[in-house]
C-alpha positions in Angstrom: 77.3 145.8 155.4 78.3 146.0 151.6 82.0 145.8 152.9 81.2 142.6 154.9 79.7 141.0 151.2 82.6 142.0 149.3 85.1 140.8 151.8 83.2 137.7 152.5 85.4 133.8 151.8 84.0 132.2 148.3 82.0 129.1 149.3 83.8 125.9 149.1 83.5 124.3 145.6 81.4 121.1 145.6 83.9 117.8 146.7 84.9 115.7 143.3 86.3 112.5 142.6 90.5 113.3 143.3 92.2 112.6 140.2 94.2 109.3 140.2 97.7 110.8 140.4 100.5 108.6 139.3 102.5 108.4 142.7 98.8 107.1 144.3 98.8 104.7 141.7 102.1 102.9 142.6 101.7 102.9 146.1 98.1 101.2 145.6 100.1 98.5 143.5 102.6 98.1 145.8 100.0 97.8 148.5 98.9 94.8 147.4 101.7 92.7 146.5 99.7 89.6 146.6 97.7 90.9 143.1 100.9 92.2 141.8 103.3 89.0 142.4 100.5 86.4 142.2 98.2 87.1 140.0 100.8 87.2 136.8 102.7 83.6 138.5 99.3 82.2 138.7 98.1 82.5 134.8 102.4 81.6 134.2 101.8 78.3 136.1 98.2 77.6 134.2 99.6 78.3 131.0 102.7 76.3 131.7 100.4 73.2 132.5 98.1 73.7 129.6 100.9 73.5 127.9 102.3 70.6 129.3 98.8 68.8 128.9 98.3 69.4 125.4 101.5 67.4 124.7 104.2 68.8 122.6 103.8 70.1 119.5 105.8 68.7 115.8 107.0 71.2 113.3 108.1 70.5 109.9 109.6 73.1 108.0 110.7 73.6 104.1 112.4 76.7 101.7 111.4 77.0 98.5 112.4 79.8 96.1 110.3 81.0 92.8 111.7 80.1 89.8 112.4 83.3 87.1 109.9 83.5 84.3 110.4 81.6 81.0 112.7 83.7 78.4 110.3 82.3 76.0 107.4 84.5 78.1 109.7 87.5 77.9 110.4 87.3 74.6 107.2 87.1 73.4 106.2 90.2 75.7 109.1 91.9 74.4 107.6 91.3 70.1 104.3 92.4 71.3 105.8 95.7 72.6 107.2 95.9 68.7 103.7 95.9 67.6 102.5 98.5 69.9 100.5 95.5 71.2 100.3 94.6 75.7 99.5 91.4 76.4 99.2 91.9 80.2 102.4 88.9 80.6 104.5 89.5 83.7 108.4 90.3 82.4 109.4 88.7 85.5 108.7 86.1 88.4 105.8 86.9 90.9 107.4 88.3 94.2 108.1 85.9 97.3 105.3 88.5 98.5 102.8 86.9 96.2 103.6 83.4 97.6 103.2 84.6 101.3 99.9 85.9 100.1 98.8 83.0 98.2 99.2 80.5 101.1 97.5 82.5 103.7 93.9 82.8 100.9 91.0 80.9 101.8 90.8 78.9 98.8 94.1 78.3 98.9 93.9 76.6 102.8 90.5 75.1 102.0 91.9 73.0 99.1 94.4 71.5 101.8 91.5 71.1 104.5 89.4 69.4 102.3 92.4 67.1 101.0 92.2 63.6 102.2 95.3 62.6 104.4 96.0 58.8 105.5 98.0 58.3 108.8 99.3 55.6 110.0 99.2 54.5 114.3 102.5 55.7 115.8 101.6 55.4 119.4 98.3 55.1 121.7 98.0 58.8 121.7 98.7 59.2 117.7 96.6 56.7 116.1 95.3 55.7 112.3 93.2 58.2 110.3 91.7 58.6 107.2 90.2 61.7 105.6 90.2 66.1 105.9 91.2 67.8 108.5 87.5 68.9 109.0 87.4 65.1 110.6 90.6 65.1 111.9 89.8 68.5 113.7 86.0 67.0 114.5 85.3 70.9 113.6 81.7 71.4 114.4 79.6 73.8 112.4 75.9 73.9 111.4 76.8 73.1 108.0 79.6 72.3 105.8 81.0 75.2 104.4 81.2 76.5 108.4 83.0 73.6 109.2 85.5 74.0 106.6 86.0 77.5 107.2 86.8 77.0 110.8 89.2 74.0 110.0 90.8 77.0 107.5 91.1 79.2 110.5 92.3 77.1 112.4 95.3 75.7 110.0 96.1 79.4 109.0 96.9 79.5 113.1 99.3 76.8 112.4 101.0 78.2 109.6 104.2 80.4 109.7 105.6 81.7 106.8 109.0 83.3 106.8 110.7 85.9 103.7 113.6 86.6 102.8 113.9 89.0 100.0 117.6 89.3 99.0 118.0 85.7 98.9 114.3 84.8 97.3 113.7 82.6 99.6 110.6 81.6 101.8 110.6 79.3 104.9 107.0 77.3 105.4 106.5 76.1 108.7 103.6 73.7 109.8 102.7 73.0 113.5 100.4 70.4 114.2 100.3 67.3 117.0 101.3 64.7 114.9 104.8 64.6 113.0 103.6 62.7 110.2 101.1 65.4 109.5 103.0 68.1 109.9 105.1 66.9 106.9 102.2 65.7 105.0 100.4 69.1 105.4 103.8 70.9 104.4 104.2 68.8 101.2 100.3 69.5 100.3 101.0 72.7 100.5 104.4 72.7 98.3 102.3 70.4 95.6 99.4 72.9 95.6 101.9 75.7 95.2 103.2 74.0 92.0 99.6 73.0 90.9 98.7 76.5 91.2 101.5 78.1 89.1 101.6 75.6 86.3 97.9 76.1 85.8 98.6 79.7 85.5 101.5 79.1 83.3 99.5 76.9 80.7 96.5 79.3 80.9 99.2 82.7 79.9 101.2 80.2 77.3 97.8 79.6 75.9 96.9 83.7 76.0 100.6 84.1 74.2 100.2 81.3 71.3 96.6 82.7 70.6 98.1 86.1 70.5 101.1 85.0 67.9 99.3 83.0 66.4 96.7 85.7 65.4 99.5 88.1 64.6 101.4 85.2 62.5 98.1 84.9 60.2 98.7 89.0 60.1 101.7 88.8 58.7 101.2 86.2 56.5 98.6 88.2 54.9 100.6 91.0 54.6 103.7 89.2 53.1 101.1 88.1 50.5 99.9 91.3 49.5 103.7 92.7 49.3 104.7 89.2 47.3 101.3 90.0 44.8 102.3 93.7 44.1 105.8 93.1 43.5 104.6 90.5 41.1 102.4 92.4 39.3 104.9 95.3 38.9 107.0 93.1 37.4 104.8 91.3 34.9 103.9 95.2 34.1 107.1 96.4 33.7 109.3 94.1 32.2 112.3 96.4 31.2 112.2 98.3 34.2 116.1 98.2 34.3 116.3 101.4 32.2 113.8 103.4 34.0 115.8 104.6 37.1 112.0 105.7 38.8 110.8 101.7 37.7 113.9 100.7 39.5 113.2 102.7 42.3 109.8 101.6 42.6 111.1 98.0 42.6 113.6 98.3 45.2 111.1 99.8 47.3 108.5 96.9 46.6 110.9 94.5 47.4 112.0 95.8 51.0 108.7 95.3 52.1 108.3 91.8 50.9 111.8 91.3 52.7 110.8 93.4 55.8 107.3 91.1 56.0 109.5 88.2 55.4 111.6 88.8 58.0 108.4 89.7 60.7 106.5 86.7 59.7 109.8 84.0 60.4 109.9 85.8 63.8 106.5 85.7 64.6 106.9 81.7 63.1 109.5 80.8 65.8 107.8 82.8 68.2 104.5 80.7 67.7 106.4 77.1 68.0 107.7 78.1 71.2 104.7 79.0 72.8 103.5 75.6 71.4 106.0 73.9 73.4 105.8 76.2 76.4 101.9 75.6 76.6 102.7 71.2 77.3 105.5 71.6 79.1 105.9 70.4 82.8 108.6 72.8 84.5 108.1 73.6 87.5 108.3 77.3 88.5 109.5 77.1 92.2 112.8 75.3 93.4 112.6 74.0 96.7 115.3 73.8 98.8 114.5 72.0 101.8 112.0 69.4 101.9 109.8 68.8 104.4 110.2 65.2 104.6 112.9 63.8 107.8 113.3 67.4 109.0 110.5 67.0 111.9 111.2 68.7 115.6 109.1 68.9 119.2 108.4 72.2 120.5 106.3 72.6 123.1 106.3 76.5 123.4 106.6 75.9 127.3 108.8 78.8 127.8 107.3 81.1 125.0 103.7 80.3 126.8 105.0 80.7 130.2 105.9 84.2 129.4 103.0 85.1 127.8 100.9 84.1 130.6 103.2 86.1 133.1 102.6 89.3 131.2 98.9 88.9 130.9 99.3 88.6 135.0 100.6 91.4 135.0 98.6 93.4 133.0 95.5 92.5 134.6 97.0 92.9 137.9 97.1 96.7 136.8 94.1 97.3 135.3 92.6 95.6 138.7 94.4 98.2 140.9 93.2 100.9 138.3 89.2 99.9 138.4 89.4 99.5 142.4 90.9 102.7 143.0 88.3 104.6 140.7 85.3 102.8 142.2 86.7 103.8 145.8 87.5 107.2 144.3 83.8 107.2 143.4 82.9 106.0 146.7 84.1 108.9 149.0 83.1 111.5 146.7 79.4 110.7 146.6 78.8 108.0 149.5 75.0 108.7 149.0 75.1 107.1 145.8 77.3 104.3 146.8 75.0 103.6 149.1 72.0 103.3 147.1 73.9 101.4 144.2 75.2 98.9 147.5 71.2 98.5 148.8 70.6 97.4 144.3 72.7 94.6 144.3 71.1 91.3 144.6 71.1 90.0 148.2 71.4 93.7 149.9 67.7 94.6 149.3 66.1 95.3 152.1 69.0 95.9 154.5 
C-alpha cells in the first residue's frame, strides 16, 4: 500500500489562462482581416475628409537672426572686471535657444492673443474682423483669463519654430485659416520680439550708466585726494629738488594723480556711451525674411491621412489583444464568465 502512494501520478495542476504566445497572436490578426485592413482605411478616409472640410490651411513663414551684443555693453563689462566689480551683463548675444523659448511663454503668446487685429473680407468664407483672437477664436471659458489661456493654447498649436545653430538663424512659422492673419500674427510676433529686447536693452544700459556713473564719482574723488596731497607736499617742500627722498616722494605722488587721471577719463567715456546706448533705437535681431507676400496653402491632406492610417492600425491591434485575453479568460474559468454574462444589463434573469 505505501508503494502504491509513492508511485501514484501527481494530480493535474489547476487549468490557467494560456499565455498569449506571439505566433497565436498573428494568426488571430490575420484572422480577421476585416479589423486589420479596415479599421486603419476607415479613420485614413475620416481624417482625409475632416481635412478636406476644414478647408486648407495658410502658412506664413519668416528667419530672423539675433543681433551680437553692443561692444559698448562688452566694454563696460570688461572695466568692471578691472575693478573686481560683476555687473551680471551678458558678454554676448542671448542664444537662438532663448528666442525659441521666449515665443513658446505664456506671456509672451497672451500679448499676441490679446492684440487687436483688423481683417479685411477676402471671400464669403473669410470675411471682415475686428478685435483678439479670443473673438476671432469665439474661445469659450467661464471667465476671461480662461478664455485667453485657451486662445494661448491654441495659437502655441499653430506655432512652429525651426533652429539652426551654425548659421544663427530661426525659422517662425504661423498656420492659421486665413492668409492675411497668418502674416499679421507672424509680424506681431517679430514686433513683440523687438519690443521685448529693446526694453531689456534700455533697462541693462540703465543698470551700466548707474554703475559708471557711481564708479566715475569714485574716481573723481579719488583723483582729488591724490591732486590735494601732491599739492600740499609741494607747498611744504618747496626745494624738494635737492632732497633725492623729497623727489622720490614726489614722483610717487604724482603717478597716482596720473594713474587716477587716467581711470577717471576712462570711466568718463565709458559713462557717455552708456548715455547714448540707454536712447538708442537699434534693433537687436535682423530678419531675414519677412513674413509679408511669402503666404502658401497646405492642407496636411497626406500628413493627416497617414496619421489616421496608423492610428487604424494601432487600434486594430490592441482590439485583437483585449479579445483574445477576454476569450483567454473565458475558457479558463467559464463559471465566472457566466455569472459576469447573467450582470450585464439586459441578461438578468435569463
Amino acid at each position: 500500500m505505501p508503494d502504491e502512494l509513492s508511485h501514484a501520478p501527481p494530480s493535474p495542476l489547476p487549468d490557467g489562462p494560456e499565455p498569449l504566445s506571439l505566433y497565436a497572436f498573428l494568426a488571430s490578426l490575420l484572422a480577421d482581416l476585416r479589423l486589420l485592413v479596415g479599421l486603419p482605411l476607415a479613420l485614413a478616409v475620416l481624417s482625409a475628409g475632416l481635412t478636406l472640410l476644414g478647408g486648407p490651411g495658410y502658412v506664413s513663414e519668416s528667419k530672423f537672426t539675433p543681433n551680437a551684443t553692443r561692444g559698448s555693453a562688452t566694454g563696460l563689462a570688461a572695466l568692471a572686471a578691472q575693478f573686481g566689480v560683476s555687473t551680471g551683463l551678458p558678454d554676448a548675444g542671448p542664444p537662438i535657444d532663448f528666442y525659441a523659448e521666449l515665443i513658446r511663454s505664456q506671456e509672451f503668446l497672451g500679448e499676441v492673443a490679446a492684440s487687436t487685429f483688423r481683417l479685411d473680407r477676402l471671400s464669403r468664407r473669410h470675411e471682415a474682423f475686428t478685435g483678439d483672437l479670443v473673438a476671432y477664436y469665439q474661445t469659450r471659458g467661464e471667465t476671461d483669463q480662461e478664455r485667453l489661456r485657451r486662445t494661448v493654447e491654441d495659437l502655441r498649436t499653430s506655432i512652429t519654430i525651426r533652429k539652426d545653430v551654425p548659421a544663427n538663424l530661426v525659422t517662425l512659422r504661423v498656420e492659421v485659416d486665413r492668409p492675411d492673419l497668418a502674416e499679421m500674427i507672424n509680424r506681431r510676433l517679430l514686433e513683440n520680439i523687438d519690443t521685448f529686447n529693446l526694453e531689456k536693452r534700455r533697462s541693462q544700459t540703465s543698470a551700466e550708466r548707474r554703475f559708471v556713473e557711481e564708479r566715475l564719482a569714485a574716481a573723481h574723488d579719488s583723483l582729488v585726494e591724490a591732486e590735494t596731497r601732491l599739492r600740499d607736499f609741494l607747498e611744504q617742500n618747496v626745494g624738494y629738488e635737492d632732497s633725492p627722498t623729497l623727489r622720490l616722494t614726489s614722483s610717487r605722488l604724482q603717478r597716482r594723480v596720473d594713474l587716477h587721471q587716467q581711470v577717471y577719463q576712462s570711466l568718463a567715456q565709458a559713462c557717455e556711451e552708456a548715455r547714448i546706448d540707454e536712447v538708442r533705437d537699434t534693433p537687436v535681431v535682423t530678419i531675414v525674411d519677412s513674413p509679408e507676400g511669402w503666404v502658401k496653402r497646405e492642407r496636411g491632406l497626406m500628413r493627416n491621412s497617414l496619421l489616421g492610417l496608423l492610428l487604424g492600425l494601432f487600434a486594430a491591434v490592441g482590439v485583437t489583444i483585449v479579445r483574445d485575453f477576454l476569450s483567454g479568460q473565458r475558457r479558463s474559468d467559464p463559471e465566472a464568465f457566466e455569472r459576469f454574462r447573467n450582470r450585464l444589463p439586459g441578461t438578468v434573469g435569463e
